[in-house]
C-alpha positions as CSV (number, residue, x, y, z in Angstrom):
1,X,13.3,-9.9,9.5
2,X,11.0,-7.9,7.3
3,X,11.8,-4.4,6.6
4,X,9.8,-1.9,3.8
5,X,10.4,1.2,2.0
6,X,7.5,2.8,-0.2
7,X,9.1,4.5,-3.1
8,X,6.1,7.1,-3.7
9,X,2.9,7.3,-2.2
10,X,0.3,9.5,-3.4
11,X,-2.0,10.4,-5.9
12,X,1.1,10.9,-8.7
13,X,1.9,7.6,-8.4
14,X,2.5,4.4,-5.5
15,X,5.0,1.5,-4.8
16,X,6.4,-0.4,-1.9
17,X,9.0,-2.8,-2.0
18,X,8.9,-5.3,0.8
19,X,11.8,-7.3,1.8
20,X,12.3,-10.9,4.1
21,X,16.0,-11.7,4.7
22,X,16.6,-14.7,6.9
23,X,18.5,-18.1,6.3
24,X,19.7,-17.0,2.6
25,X,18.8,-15.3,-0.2
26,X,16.5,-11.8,0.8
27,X,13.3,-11.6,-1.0
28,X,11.6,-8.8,-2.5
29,X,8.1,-7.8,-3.4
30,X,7.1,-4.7,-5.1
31,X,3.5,-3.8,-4.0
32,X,1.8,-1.3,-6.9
33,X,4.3,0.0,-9.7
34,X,2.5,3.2,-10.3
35,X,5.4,5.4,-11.4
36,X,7.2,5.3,-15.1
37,X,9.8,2.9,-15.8
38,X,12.9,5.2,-15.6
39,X,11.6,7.2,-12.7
40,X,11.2,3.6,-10.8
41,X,14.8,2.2,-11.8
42,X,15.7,5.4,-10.1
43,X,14.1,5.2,-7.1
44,X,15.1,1.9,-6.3
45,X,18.8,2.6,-7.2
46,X,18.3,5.3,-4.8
47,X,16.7,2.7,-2.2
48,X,19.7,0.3,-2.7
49,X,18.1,-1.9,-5.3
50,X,18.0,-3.2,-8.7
51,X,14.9,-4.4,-9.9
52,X,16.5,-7.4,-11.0
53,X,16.1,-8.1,-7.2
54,X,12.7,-8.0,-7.0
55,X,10.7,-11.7,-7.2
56,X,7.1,-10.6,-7.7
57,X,5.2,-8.0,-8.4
58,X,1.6,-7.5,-6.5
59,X,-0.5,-5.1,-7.8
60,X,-3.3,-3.7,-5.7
61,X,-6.2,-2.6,-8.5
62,X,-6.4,-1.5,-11.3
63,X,-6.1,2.7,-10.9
64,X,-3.2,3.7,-12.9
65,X,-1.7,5.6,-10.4
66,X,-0.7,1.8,-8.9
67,X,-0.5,-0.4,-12.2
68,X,1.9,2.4,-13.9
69,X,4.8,0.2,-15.5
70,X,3.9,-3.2,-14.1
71,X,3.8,-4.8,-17.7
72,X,6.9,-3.2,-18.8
73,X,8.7,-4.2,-15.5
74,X,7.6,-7.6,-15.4
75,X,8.6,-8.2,-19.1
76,X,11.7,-6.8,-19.5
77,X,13.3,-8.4,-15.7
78,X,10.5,-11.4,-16.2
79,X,8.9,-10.8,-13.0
80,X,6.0,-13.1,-12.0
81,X,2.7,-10.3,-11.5
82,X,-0.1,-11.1,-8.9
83,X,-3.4,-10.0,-9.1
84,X,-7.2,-10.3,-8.7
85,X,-9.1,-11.6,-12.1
86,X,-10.9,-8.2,-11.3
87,X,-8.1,-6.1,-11.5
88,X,-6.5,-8.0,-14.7
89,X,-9.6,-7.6,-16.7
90,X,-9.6,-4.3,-15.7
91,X,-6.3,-3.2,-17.2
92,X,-7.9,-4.5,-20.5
93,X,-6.4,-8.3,-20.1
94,X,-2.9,-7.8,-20.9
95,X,-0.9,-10.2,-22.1
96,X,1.8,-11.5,-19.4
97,X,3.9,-14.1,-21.4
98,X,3.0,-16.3,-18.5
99,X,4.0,-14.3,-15.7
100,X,0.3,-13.4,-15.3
101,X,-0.6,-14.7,-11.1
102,X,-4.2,-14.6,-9.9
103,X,-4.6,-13.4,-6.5
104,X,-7.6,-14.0,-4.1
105,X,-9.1,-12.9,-1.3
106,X,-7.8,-15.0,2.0
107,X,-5.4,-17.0,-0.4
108,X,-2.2,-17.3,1.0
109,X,0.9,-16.8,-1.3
110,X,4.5,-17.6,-0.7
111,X,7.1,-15.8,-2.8
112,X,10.4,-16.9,-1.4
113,X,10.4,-16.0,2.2
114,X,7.4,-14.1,2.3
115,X,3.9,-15.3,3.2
116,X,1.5,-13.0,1.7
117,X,-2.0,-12.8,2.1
118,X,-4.3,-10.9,-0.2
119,X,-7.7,-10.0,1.6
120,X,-10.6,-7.9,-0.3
121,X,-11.3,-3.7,0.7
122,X,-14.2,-1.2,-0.3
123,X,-13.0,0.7,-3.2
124,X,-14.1,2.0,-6.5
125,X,-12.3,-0.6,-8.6
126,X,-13.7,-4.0,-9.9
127,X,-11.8,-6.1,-7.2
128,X,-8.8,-4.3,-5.2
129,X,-6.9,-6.3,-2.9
130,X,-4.3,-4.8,0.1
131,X,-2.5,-7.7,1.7
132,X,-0.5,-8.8,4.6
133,X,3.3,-9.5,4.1
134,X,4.7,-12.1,7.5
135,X,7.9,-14.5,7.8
136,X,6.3,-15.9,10.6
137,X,7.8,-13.8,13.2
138,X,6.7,-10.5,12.0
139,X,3.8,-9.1,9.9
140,X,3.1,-5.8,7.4
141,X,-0.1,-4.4,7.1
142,X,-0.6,-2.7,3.5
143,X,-3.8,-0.6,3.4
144,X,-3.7,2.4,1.6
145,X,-7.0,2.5,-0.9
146,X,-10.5,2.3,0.6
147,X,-13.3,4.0,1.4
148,X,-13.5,2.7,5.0
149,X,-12.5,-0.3,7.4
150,X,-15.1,-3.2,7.0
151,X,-15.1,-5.9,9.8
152,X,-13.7,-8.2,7.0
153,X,-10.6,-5.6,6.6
154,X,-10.0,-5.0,10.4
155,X,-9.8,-8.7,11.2
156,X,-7.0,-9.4,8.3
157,X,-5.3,-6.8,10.1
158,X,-5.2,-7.8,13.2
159,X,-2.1,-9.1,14.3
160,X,-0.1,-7.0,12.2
161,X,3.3,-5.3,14.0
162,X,3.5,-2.8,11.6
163,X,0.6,-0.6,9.5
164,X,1.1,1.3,6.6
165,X,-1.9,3.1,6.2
166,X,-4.0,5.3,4.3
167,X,-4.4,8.9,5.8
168,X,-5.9,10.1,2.3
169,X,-7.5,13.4,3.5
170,X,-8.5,15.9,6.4
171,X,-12.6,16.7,5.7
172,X,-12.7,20.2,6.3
173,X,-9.6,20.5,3.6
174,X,-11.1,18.3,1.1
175,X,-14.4,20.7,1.9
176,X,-12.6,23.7,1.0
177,X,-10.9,22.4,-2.3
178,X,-11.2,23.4,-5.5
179,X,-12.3,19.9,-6.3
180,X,-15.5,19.6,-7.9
181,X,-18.7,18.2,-5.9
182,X,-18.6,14.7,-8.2
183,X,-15.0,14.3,-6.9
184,X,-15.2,15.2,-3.2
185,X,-18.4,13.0,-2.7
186,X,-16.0,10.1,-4.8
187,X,-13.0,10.5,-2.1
188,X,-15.2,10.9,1.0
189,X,-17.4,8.1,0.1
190,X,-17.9,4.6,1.6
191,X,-16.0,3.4,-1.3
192,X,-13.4,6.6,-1.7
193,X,-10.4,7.3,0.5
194,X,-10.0,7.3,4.3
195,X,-9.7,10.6,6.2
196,X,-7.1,11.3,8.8
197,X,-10.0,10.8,11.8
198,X,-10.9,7.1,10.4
199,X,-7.1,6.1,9.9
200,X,-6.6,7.0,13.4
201,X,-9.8,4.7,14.6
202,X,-8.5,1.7,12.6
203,X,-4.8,2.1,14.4
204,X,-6.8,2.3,17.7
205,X,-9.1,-0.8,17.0
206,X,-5.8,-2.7,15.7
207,X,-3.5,-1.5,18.7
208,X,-4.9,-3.7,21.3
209,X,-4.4,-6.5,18.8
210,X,-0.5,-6.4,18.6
211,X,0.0,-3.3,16.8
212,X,3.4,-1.3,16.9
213,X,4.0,1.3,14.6
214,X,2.0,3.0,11.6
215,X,3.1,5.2,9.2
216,X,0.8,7.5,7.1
217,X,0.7,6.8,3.1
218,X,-1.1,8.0,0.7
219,X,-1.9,11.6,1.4
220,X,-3.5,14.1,-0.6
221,X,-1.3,17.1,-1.6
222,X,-4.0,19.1,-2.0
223,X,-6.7,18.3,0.9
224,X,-4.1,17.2,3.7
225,X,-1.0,17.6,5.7
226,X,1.7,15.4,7.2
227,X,1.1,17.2,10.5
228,X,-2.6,16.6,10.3
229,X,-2.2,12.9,9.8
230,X,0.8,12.7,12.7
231,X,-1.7,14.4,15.1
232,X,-4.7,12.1,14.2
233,X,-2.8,8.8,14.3
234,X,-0.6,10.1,17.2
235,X,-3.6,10.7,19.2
236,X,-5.5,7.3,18.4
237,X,-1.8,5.7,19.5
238,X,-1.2,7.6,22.6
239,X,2.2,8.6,21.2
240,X,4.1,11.7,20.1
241,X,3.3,12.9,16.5
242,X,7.2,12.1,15.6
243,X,6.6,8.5,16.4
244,X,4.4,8.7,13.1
245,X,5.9,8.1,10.1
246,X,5.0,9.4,7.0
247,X,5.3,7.8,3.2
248,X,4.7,11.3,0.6
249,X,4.3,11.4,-3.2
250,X,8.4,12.3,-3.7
251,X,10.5,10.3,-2.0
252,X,8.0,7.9,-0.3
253,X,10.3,7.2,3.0
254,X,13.1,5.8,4.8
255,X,13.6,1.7,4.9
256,X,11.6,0.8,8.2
257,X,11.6,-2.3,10.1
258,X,8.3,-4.1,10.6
């Protein structure tokens, strides 16, 4: 069984720990670890956790609001950290003590009972990675930074049960900000964030194709709202907007089964 709970998802600061529990010992990964040290020992005491109990640490790219406390994590519970060359030299080449994993685009990793599979996204970092997180009966899809769904993305995808996805922005909100023009071209670019209306077309392209469930991550506090993203992905879905979960900046949300 794989379940997931994101810890915090938003602009202030992102991580998800995925776990696979199933003929022994459960595994856990923490995808991103973009909060401070304390604040993350507390949210995962408040998820049930110690990170003691976490195997491996994947880190997405290289923004801080994802790295965060990775290296102070990983060195003080000795966690083994995956990432892309890209996103390593990056974050200025930091030294790992050996913990240091290199993580590539259609490489398949095993950590414990996990099979993970990194794939490339469009984003404004030097090489960002989302991945895919299966035991072989079920299977996560993690995509919560990029600018849009390429055909390379949508086909890693596909297949997946369960969708945790970016719904960054609604366009006539980001419109209306009080961001300046540099940044709102940045987030609704090819290479930015997704809006609500294109999170919504990648569930509908992936629900022929075995998918189940979504839940939004990744908002903006500023230039969306939960409901907005509900209605979107609820519509794409053909369900009711509380069939839509939704990961925010605070408390990220409840432990969900994939």
């Amino acid at each position: 069984m794989i379940r997931f709970k994101s810890l915090g998802s938003g602009s202030t600061g992102n991580a998800t720990v995925v776990q696979a529990s199933g003929g022994g010992r459960a595994t856990h990964l923490l995808i991103d670890c973009g909060l401070g040290i304390r604040q993350l020992d507390k949210r995962l005491a408040m998820a049930g956790m110690l990170a003691e109990q976490i195997d491996a640490i994947f880190i997405t790219h290289e923004h801080s609001d994802h790295v965060g406390c990775a290296r102070q994590l990983a060195l003080r519970e000795r966690i083994p950290v995956w990432m892309s060359h890209g996103t390593w030299s990056a974050i200025g080449k930091p030294d790992l003590e050996g913990l240091l994993r290199i993580a590539c685009d259609e490489v398949d990793i095993e950590i414990g009972g996990l099979q993970v599979l990194p794939f490339t996204v469009p984003h404004d970092a030097r090489e960002p990675l989302q991945l895919t997180c299966g035991d072989g009966q079920r299977r996560l899809g993690v995509a919560t930074d990029m600018g849009h769904a390429s055909s390379h993305v949508l086909e890693q995808l596909a297949g997946c049960d369960t969708l945790l996805l970016e719904c960054n922005h609604d366009p006539e909100l980001l419109a209306a900000s009080a961001y300046p023009p540099f940044l709102k071209r940045r987030v609704a670019g090819a290479y930015g964030h997704l809006a609500n209306s294109a999170a919504a077309a990648i569930a509908a392209a992936l629900q022929p194709r075995g998918l189940k469930q979504v839940v939004a991550a990744h908002l903006s506090e500023q230039n969306n709202r939960p409901a907005l993203a509900r209605e979107a992905l609820a519509a794409a879905l053909g369900c009711a907007p509380a069939d839509i979960g939704v990961a925010d900046a605070g408390t990220g949300c409840d432990w969900l089964t994939a």
